[in-house]
Steps between C-alpha positions, in 0.01 A plus 500: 500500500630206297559345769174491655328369179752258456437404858124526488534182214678273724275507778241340420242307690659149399811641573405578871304149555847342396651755761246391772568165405865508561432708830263173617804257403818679611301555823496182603882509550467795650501450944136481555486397902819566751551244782717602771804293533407291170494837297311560175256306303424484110161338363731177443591492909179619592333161322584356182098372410427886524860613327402236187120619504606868479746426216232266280257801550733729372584289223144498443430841447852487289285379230221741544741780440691325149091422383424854564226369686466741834224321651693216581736721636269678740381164603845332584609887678197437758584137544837593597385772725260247641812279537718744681232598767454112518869453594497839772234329686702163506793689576353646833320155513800334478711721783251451759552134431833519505508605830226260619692359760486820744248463719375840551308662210596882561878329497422322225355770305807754562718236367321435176470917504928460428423375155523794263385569106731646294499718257468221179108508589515846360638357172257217512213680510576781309612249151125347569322833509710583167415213348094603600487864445693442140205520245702326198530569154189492281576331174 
């Protein structure tokens, strides 16, 4: 019963921003696209303008969570999400183009079809929609 008390203190709503927040950044290590033959992708492989604009945004809402100020948080958790929908359109944007040079669309469309998302979208999104859903601590 301790336990649970004990517990109950340390979670706390700053607590899981700053977990959301650290979902958001070790995500973009995580493999976010596969290519076949080239293998996975991270944000950094994926495009570095995108990698560096995910990481200033999270360093962003860094100093809404240390000002207590969960606002700022929210705001920087739906940019991001706005971000990483952003950067799944340009990725299927991006593998039809890569395979521009086939000449028949159905062809070309099955080939772009070979790029895969992994499993570090999962951990993307979810850090954002911590970072949203946590109310923060009232002062």
């Amino acid at each position: 019963m301790c336990f649970f008390l004990y517990f109950g203190t340390l979670v706390n709503m700053k607590n899981i921003q700053l977990l959301g927040l650290i979902l958001v950044v070790v995500g973009s290590f995580l493999p976010l696209v596969h290519v076949p033959i080239i293998g996975n992708w991270n944000y950094w492989k994926l495009d570095h303008y995108l990698a560096i604009t995910c990481w200033i945004l999270a360093a962003c809402a860094v100093f809404g969570i240390v000002n207590g100020n969960a606002k700022m948080v929210r705001i920087f958790g739906f940019l991001l999400i706005i971000l990483f929908g952003f950067t799944l359109v340009a990725v299927k944007v991006q593998s039809l183009d890569y395979f521009s040079f086939i000449p028949f669309k159905s062809w070309r469309e099955t080939f772009a079809g070979v790029v895969r998302l992994k499993w570090g979208w999962a951990v993307e999104f979810l850090g954002a929609f911590l970072m949203i859903v946590a109310k923060g601590s009232k002062k």
